[in-house]
Backbone as CSV, one residue per row, in Angstrom:
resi,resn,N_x,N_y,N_z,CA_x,CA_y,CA_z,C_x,C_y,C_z
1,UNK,5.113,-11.969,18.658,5.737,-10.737,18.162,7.155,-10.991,17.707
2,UNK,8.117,-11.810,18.628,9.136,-12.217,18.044,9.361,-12.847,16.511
3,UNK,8.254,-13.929,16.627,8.396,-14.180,15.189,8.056,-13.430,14.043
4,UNK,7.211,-12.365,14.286,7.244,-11.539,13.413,7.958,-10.417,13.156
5,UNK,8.708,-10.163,14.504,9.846,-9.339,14.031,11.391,-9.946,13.798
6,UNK,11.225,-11.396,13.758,12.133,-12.153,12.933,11.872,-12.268,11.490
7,UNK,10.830,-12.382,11.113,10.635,-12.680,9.403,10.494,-11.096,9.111
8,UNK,10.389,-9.974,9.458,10.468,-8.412,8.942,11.705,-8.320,8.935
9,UNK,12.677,-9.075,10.067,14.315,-8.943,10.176,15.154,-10.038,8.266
10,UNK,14.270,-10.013,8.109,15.056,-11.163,7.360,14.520,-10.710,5.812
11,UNK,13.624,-9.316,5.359,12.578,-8.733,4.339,14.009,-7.641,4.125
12,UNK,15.094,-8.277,2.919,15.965,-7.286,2.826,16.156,-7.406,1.272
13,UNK,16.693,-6.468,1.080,16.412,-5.997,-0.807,17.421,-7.565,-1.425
14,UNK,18.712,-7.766,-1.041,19.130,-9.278,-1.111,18.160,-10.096,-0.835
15,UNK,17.708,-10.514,0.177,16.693,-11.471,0.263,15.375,-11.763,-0.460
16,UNK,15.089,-10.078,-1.185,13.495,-10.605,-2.040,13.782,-10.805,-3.257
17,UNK,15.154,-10.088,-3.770,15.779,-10.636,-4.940,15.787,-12.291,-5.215
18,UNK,16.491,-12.469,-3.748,16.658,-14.039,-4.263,15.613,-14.749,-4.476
19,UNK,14.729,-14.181,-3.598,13.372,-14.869,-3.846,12.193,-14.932,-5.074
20,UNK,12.374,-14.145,-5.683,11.947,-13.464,-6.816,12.735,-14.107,-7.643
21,UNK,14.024,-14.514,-8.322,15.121,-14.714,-8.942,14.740,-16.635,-8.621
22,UNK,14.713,-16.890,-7.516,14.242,-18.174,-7.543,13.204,-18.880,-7.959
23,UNK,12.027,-18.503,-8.287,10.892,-18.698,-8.738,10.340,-17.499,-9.692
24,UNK,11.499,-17.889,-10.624,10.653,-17.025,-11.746,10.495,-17.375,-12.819
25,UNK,10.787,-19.270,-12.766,9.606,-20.187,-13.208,8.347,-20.019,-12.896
26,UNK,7.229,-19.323,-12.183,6.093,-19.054,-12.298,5.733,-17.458,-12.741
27,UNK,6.525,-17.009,-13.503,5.926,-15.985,-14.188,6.032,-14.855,-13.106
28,UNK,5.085,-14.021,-13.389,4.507,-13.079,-12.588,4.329,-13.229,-11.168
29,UNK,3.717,-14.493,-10.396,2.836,-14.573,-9.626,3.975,-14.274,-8.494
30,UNK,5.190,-14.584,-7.861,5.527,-14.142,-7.181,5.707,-12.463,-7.006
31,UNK,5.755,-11.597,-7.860,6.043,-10.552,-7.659,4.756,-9.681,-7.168
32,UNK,3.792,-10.113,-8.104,2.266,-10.355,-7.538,1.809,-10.638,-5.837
33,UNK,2.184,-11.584,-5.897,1.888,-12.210,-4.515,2.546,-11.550,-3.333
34,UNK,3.529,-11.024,-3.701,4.589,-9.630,-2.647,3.361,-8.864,-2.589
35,UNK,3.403,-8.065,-3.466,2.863,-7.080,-3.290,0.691,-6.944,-2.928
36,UNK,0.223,-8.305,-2.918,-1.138,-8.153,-2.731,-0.946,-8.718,-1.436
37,UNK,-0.338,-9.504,-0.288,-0.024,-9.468,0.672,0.291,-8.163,2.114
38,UNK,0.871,-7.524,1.109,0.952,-5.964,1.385,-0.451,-5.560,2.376
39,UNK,-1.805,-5.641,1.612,-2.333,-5.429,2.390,-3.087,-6.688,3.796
40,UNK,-2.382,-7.589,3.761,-3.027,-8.563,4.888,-1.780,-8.322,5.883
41,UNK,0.090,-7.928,5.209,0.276,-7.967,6.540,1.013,-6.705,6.518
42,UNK,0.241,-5.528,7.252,0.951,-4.051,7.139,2.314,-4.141,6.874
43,UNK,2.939,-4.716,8.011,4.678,-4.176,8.398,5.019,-4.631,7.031
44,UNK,4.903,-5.286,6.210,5.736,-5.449,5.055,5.777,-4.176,4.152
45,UNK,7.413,-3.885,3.933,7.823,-3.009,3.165,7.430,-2.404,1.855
46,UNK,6.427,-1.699,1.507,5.954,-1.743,0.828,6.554,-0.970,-0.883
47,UNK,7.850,0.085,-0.722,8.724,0.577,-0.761,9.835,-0.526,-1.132
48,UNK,9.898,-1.159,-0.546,11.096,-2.383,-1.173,10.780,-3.158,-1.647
49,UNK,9.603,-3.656,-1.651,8.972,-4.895,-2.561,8.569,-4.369,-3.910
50,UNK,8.352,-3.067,-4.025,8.129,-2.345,-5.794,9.235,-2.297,-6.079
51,UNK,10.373,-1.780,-5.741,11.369,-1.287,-5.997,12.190,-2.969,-6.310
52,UNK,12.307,-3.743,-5.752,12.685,-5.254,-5.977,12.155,-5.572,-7.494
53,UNK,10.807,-5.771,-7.312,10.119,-6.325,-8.784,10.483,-5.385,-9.610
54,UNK,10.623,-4.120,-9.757,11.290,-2.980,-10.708,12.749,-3.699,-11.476
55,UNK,13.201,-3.751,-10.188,14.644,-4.555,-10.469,14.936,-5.866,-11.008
56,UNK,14.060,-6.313,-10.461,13.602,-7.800,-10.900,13.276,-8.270,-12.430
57,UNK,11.807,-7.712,-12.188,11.138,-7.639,-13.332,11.873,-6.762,-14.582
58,UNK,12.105,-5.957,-14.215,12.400,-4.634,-15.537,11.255,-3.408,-14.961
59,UNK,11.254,-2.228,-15.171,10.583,-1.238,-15.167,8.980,-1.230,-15.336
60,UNK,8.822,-1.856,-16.617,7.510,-1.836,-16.891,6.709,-2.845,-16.494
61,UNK,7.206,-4.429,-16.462,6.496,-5.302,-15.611,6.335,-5.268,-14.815
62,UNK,7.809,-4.887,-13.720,7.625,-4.488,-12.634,6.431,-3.886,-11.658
63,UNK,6.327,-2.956,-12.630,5.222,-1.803,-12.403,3.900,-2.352,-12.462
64,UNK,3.629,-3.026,-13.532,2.582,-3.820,-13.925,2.227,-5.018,-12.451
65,UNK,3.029,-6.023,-12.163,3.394,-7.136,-11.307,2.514,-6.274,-9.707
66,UNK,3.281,-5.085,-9.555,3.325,-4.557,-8.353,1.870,-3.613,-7.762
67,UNK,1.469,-3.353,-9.019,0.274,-2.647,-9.662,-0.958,-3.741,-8.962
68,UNK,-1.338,-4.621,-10.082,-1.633,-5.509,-9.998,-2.384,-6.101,-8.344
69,UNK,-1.235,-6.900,-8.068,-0.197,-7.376,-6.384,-1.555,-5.917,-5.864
70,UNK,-1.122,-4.900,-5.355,-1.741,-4.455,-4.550,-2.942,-3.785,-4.876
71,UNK,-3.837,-3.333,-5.997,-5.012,-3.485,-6.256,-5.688,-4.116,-5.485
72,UNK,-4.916,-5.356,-6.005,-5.955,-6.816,-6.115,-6.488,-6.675,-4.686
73,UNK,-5.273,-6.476,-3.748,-5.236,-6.810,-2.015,-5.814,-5.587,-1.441
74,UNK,-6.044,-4.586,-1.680,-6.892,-3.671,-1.555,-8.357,-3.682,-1.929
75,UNK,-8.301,-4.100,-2.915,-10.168,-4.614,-3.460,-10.309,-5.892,-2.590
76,UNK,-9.755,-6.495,-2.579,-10.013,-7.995,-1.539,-10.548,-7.523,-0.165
77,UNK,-9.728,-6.370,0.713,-10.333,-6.062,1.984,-11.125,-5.574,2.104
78,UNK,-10.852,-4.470,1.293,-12.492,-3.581,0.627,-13.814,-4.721,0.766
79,UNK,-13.469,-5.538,-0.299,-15.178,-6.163,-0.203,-15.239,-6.968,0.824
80,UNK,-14.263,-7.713,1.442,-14.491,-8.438,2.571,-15.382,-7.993,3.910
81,UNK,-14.504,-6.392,4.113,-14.957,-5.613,5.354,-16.391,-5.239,4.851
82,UNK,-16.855,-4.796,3.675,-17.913,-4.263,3.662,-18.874,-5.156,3.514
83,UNK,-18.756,-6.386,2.894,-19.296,-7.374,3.108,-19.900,-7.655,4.477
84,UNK,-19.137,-7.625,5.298,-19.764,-8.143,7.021,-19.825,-7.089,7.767
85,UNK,-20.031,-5.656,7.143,-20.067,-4.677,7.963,-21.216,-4.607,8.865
86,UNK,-22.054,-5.437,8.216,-23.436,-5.409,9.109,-23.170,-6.460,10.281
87,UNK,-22.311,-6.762,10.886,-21.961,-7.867,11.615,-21.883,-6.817,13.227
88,UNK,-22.672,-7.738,14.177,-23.211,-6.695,15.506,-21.831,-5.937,15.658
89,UNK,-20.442,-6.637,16.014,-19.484,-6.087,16.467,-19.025,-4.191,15.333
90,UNK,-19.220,-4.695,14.197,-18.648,-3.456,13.530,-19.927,-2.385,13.572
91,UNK,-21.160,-3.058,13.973,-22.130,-2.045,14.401,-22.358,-0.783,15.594
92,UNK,-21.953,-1.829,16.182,-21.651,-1.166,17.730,-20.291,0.005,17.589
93,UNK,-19.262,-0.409,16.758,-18.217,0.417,16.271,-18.610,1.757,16.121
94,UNK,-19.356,1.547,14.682,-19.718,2.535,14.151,-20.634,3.287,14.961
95,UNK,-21.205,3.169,15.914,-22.006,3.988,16.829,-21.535,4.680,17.731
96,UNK,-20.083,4.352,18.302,-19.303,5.601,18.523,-19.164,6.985,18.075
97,UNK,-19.703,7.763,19.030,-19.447,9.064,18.223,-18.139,9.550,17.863
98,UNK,-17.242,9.073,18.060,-16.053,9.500,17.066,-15.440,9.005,16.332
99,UNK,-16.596,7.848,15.548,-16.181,6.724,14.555,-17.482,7.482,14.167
100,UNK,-18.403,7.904,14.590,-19.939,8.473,13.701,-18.840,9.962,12.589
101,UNK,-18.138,10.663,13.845,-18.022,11.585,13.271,-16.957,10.864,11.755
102,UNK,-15.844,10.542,11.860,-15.126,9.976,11.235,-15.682,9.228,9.828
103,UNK,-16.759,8.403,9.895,-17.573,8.203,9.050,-18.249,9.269,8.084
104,UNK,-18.415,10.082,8.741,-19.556,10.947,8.033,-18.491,11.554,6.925
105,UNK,-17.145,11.899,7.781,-16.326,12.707,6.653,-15.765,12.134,5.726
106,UNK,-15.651,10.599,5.948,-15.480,9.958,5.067,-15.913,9.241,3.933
107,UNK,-17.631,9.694,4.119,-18.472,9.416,3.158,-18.687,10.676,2.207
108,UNK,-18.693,11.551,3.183,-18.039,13.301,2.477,-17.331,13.407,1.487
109,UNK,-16.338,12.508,1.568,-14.841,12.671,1.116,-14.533,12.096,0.425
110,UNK,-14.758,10.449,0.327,-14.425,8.911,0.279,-13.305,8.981,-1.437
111,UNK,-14.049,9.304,-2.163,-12.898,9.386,-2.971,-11.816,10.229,-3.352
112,UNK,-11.585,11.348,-2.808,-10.876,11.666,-2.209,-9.409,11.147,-1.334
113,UNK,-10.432,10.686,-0.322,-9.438,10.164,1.388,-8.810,8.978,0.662
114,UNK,-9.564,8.294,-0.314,-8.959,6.979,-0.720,-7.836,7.506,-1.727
115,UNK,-8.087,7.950,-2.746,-7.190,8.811,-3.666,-5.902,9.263,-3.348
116,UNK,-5.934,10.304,-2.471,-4.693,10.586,-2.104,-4.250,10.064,-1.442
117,UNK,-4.659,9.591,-0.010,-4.002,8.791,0.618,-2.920,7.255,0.394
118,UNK,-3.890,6.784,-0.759,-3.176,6.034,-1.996,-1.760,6.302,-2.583
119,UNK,-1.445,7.595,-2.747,-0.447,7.995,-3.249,0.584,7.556,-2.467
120,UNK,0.699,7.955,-1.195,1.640,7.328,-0.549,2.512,6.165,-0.235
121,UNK,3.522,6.138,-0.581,3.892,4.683,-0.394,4.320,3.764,1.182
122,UNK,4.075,5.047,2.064,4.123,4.561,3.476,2.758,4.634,4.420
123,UNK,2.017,3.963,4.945,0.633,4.477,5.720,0.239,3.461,6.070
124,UNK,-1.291,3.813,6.720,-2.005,2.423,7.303,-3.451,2.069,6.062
125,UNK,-2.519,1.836,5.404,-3.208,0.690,3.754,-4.330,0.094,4.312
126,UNK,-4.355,-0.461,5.132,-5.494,-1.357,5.635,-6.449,-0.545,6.415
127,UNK,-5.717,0.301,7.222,-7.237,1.242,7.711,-7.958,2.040,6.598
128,UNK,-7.006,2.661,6.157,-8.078,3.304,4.690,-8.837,2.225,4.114
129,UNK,-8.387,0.988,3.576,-9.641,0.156,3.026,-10.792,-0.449,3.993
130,UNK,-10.399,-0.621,5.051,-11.474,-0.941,5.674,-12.108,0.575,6.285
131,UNK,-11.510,1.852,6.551,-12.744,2.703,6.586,-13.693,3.165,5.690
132,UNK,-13.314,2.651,4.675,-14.055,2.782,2.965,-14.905,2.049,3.227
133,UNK,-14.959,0.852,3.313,-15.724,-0.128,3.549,-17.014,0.044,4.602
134,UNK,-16.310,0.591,5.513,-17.541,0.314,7.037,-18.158,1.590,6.096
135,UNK,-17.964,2.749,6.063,-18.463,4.013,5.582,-19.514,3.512,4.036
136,UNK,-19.800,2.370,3.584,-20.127,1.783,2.382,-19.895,2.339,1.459
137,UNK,-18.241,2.656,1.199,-18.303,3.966,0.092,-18.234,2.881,-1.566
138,UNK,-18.897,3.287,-2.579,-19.243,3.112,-3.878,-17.998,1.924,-4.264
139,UNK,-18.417,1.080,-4.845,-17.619,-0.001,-5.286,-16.690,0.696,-6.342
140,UNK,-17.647,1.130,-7.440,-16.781,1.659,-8.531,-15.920,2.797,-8.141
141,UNK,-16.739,4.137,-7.618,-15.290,4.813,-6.451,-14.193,4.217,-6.347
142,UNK,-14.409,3.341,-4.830,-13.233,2.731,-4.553,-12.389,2.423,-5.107
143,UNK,-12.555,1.309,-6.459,-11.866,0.960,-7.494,-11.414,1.699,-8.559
144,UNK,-11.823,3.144,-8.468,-11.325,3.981,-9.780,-10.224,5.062,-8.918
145,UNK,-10.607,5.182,-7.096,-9.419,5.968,-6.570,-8.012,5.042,-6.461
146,UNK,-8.213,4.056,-6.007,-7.150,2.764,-6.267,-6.529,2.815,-6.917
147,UNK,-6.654,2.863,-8.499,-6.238,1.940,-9.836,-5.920,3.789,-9.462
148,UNK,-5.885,4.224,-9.872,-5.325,5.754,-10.321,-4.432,6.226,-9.147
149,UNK,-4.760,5.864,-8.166,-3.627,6.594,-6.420,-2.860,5.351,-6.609
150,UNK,-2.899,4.292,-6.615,-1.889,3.049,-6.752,-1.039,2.974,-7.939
151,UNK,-1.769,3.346,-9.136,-0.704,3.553,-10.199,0.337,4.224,-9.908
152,UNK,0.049,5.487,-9.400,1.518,6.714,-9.029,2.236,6.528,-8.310
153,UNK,1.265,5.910,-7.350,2.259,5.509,-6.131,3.667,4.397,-6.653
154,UNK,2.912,3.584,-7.216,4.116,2.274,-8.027,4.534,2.677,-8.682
155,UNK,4.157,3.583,-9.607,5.145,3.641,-11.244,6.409,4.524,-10.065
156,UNK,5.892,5.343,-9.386,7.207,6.746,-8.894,8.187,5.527,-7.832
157,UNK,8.019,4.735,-6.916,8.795,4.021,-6.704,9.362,2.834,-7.859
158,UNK,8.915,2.491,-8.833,9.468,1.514,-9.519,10.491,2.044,-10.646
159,UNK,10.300,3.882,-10.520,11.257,4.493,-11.620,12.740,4.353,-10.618
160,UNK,12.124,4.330,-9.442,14.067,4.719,-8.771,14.242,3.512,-8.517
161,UNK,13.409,2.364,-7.997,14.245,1.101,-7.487,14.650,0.370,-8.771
162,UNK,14.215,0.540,-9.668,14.446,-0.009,-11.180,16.271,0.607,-11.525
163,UNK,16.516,1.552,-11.239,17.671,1.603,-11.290,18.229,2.535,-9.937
164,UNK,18.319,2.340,-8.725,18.108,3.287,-7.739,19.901,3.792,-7.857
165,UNK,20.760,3.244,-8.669,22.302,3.812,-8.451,22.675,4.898,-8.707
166,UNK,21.357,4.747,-9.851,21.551,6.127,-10.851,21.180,8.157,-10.373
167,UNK,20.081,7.379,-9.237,19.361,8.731,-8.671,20.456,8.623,-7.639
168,UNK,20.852,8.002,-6.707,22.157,8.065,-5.870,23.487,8.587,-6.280
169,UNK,23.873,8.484,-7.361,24.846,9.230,-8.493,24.465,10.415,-9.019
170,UNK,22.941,10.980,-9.733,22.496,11.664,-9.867,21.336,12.289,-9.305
171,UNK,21.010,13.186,-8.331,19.833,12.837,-7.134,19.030,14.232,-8.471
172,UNK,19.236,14.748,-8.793,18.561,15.908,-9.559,17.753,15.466,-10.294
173,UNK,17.800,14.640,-11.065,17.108,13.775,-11.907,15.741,12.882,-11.268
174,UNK,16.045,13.005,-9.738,14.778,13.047,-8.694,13.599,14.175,-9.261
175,UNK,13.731,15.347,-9.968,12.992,16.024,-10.509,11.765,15.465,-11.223
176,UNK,12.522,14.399,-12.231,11.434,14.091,-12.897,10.604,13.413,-12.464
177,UNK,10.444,12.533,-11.645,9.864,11.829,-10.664,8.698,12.467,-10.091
178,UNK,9.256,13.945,-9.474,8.314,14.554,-8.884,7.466,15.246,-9.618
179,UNK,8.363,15.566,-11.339,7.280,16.489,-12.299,6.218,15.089,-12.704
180,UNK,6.237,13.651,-12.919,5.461,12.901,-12.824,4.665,13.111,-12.594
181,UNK,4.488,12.685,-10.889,3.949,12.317,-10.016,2.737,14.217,-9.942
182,UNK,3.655,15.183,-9.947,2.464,16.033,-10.232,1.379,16.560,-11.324
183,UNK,2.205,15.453,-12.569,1.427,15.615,-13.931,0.170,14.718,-13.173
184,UNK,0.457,13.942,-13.118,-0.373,12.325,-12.611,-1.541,12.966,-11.778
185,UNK,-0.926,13.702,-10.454,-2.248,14.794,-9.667,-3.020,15.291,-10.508
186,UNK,-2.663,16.140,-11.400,-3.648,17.307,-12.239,-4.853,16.175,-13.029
187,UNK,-3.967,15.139,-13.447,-5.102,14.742,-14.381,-6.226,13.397,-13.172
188,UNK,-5.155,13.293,-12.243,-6.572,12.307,-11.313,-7.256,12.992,-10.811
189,UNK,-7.016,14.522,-10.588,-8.403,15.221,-9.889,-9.630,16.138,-11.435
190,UNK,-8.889,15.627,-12.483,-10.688,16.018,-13.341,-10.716,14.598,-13.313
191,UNK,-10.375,13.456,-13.268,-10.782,12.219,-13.095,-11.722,12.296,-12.164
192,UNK,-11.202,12.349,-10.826,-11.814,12.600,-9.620,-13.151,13.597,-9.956
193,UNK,-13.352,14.468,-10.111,-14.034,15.726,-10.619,-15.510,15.127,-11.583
194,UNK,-14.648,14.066,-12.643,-15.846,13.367,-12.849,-16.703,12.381,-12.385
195,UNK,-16.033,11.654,-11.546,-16.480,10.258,-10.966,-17.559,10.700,-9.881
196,UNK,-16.980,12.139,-8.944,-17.630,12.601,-7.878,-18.819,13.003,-8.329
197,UNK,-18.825,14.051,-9.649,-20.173,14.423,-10.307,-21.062,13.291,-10.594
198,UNK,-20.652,12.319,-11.035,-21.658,10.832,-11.265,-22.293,10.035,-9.894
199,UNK,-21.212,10.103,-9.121,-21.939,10.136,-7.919,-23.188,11.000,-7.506
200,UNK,-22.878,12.147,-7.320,-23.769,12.898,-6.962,-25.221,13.036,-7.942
201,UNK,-24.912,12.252,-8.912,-26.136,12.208,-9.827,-26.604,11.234,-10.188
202,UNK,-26.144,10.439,-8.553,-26.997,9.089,-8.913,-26.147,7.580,-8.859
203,UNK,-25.092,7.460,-9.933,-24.547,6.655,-9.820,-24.821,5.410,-10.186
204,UNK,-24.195,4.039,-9.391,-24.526,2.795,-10.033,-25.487,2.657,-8.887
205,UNK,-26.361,2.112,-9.115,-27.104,1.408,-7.861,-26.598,0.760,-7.256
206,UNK,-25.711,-0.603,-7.681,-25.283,-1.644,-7.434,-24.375,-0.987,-6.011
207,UNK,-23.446,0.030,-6.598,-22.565,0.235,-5.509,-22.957,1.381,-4.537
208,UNK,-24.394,1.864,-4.377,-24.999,2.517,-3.759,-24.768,2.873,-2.506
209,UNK,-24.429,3.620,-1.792,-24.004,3.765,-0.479,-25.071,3.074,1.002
210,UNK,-25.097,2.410,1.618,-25.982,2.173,2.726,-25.480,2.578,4.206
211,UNK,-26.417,2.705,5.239,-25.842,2.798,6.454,-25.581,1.259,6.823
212,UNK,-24.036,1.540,7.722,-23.791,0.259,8.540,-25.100,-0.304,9.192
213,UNK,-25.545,-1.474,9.218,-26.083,-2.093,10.104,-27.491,-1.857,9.970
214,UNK,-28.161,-1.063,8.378,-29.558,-0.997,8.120,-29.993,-2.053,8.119
């Protein structure tokens, strides 16, 4: 635990700069690699590492880099967990009745719970993808609440850490941010609205829902 709350002690907006600034002879991939890490090791800042590559990068790569970065690491756990969900231990899990109940609403829900919860730029990232997962919720789902709850989430932190002096000088201008971020809602829920209807009418096979442990 110490050592890991030595290397979180040492995850400071100076420090990912330099790091970023030092290797940016490889392009992209460090800013990338911040941010798809994100989901293997929670405590990392998830909030300062967009806001860095914003700064870093510029606005729009940034965004892109950071985008990217945590997709990727979100679809990675996603298929991993659901991959071995049939594995005795996550069976026995799921047979808890208050992991049964939990399941059920989350197969209820799934794009949805993934969707918004996405938005956030603070949470437990990794329990939402792996309850997606055990719950076998739809590949393409998953990947269309992601790419759309992860976009907002990054672009709205990468508008202030990209220049954060300016909203600190001017905090009103925080407005637009939030008129964004609620344009962005209206149009991911007829997104949402459609994806759910395709579900319900069938869908891909491929990403077909199953019970844990059939």
């Amino acid at each position: 635990m110490s050592l890991v709350s030595d290397i979180l002690s040492n995850i400071t907006k100076e420090n990912l700069t330099h790091i970023l600034e030092q290797y940016r002879n490889f392009g992209p991939l460090p800013g990338i690699a911040l941010t798809f890490m994100k989901s293997f090791i929670p405590p990392l800042p998830t909030i300062l590492i967009v806001g860095v590559n914003a700064a870093v990068y510029g606005l729009w790569l940034g965004f892109l880099y950071s985008w990217i970065g945590i997709v990727a690491g979100c679809l990675t756990t996603f298929l991993v967990v659901r991959k071995i969900a049939g594995h005795p231990y996550f069976v026995r899990m799921a047979q808890k009745p208050k992991v049964q109940k939990s399941l059920k609403w989350v197969r209820r829900n799934a794009f949805s719970y993934v969707f918004l919860l996405s938005i956030f730029p603070v949470g437990p990232f990794v329990v939402i993808n792996i309850a997606a997962a055990i719950a076998q919720m739809r590949i393409r789902s998953f990947l269309i609440a992601i790419l759309f709850g992860k976009a907002i989430m990054v672009m709205s932190v990468s508008i202030i850490g990209h220049d954060l002096m300016r909203f600190v000088e001017r905090p009103f201008e925080l407005v637009y941010v939030v008129l964004f971020v609620g344009l962005s809602l209206w149009i991911s829920k007829r997104i949402e609205r459609r994806f759910t209807r395709d579900d319900e009418n069938g869908g891909d096979p491929e990403g077909s829902p199953e019970r844990v442990g059939s």
